[in-house]
N, C-alpha and C positions, 0 to 999 in steps of 0.2 A: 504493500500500500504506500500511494506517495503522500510525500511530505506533504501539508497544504495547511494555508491561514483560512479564518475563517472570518477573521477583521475584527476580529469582540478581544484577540488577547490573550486567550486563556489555550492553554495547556492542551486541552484536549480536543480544541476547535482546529489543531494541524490536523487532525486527523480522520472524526468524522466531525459532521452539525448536529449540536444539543441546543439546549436553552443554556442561558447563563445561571448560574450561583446567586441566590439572592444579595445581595449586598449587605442585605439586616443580619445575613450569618456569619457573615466574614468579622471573624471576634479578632481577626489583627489591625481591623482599622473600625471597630464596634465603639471602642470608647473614647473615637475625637468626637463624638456625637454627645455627649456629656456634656453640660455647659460649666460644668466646678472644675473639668480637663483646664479650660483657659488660664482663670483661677491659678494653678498647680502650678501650670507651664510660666505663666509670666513673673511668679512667686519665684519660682526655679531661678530666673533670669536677675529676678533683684537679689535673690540671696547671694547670688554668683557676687556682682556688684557691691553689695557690702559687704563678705566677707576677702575682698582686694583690697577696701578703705579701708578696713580694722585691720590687714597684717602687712603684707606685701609691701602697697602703693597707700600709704595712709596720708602721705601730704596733699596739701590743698591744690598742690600743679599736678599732682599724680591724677587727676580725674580724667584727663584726655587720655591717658593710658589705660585706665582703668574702663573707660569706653570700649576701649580697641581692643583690650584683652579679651572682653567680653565678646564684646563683636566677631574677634576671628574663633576662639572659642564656640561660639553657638554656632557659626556656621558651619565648623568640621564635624562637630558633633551631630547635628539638624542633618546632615548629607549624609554621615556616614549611616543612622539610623532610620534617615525615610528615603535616601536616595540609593541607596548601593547594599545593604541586605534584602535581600527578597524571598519571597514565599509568606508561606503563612502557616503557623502552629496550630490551628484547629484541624481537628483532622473529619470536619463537616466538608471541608470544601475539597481534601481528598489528593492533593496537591495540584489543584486546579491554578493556583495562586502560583506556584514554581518559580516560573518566570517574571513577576510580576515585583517591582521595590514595591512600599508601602506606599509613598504615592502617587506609583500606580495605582495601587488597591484604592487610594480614599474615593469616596462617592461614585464607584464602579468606574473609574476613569474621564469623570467629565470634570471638562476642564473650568475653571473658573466662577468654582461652587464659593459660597459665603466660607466657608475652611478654609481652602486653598488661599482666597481672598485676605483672609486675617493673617495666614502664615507669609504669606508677602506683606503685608502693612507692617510685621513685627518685623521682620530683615531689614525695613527701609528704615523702621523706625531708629532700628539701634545701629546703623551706618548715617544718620542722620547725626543723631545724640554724638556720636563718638567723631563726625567731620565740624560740625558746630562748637564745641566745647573744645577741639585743637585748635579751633579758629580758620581752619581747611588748610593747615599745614602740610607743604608736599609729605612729605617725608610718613604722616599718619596716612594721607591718601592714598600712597602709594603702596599704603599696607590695604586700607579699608574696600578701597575702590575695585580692586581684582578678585578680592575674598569675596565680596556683595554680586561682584556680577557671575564671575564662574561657579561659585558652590551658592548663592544663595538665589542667583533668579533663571538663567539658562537652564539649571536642571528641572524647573518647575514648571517652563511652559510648554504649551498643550505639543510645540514641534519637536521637543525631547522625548515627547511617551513613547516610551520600548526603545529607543535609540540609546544604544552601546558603542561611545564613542571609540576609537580604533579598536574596538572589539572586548574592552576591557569589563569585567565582570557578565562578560557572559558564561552561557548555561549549557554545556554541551548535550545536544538533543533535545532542549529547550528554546533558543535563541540564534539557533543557528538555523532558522526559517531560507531560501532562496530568497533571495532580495526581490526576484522578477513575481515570487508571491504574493508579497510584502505590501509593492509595488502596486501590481494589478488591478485595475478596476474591477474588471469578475473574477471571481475566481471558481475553478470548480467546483465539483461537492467529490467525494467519495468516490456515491453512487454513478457520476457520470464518470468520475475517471474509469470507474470498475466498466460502467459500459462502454467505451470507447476503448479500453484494453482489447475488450469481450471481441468488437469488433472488430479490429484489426486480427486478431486471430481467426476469424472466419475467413475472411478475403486476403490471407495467405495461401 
């Protein structure tokens, strides 16, 4: 049986056509849906921030560092946790999810949900905070500016989904689809490859 996409994403659409996995089950992206999640997440981000003012960086000129630390900080971490580990631990979706980073997974893959939406507002926010408070010092932007564009906004828009740039963190027999599938406006089913095999063997 050949390889084939099925345009939805998932794992088991190279192969035949199903329906997709409910989204409400996918318990790996189930609790951005929580609104106390935000809460957690931006708590997370000022504890980081004050706990640099109390040890590290506690001088009063130490804040435009204390920006930037943060700032490149959250964006290795944000990328390495929803950009570049993939699949999903429930084992409802069967490793449907395989190929899939987490945000792929969030809100079944559509792009520029009120989620998606706030996880861009808060990158901009804290490359904002940490360019304003250096005063837009090269030397901070030259840190800030490359970390915000490559890890914190190119991998979250909709022309990145499934794209593995020089090949890296991909999934052997997962990710390795033919590009001309990929590609494709139609693509077959199964069914039609199996009959169009079928065929050509009769009119040998």
């Amino acid at each position: 049986m050949g390889v084939r996409d099925s345009g939805n994403g998932l794992y088991s659409g190279m192969y035949f056509d199903g329906d997709r996995p409910a989204s409400l089950y996918n318990k790996n992206v189930e609790w951005l849906r929580y609104p106390h999640f935000w809460w957690l997440y931006l708590g997370f981000v000022a504890f980081f921030v004050t706990l640099l003012r109390l040890t590290v960086l506690s001088k009063p000129e130490d804040l435009g560092r204390v920006l930037t630390v943060t700032h490149v900080v959250h964006n290795m971490v944000f990328f390495y946790l929803f950009h570049w580990i993939k699949g999903s631990p429930d084992n409802f979706s069967q490793g449907e999810f395989n190929g899939l980073t987490l945000w792929e997974q969030i809100e079944d893959g559509i792009p520029w949900t009120k989620t998606k939406k706030l996880f861009f507002l808060v990158h901009t926010a804290l490359v904002f905070a940490a360019s304003y408070v250096t005063d837009y010092d090269f030397s901070y932007l030259a840190i800030n500016a490359p970390v915000y564009v490559f890890l914190g906004i190119i991998p979250k828009i909709p022309e990145m989904h499934r794209v593995r740039v020089f090949g890296w963190n991909k999934t052997a027999g997962i990710d390795d689809v033919p590009d001309d599938l990929l590609s494709s406006p139609s693509r077959p089913t199964a069914t039609a490859a199996g009959g169009a095999a079928a065929a050509g063997k009769k009119n040998r």
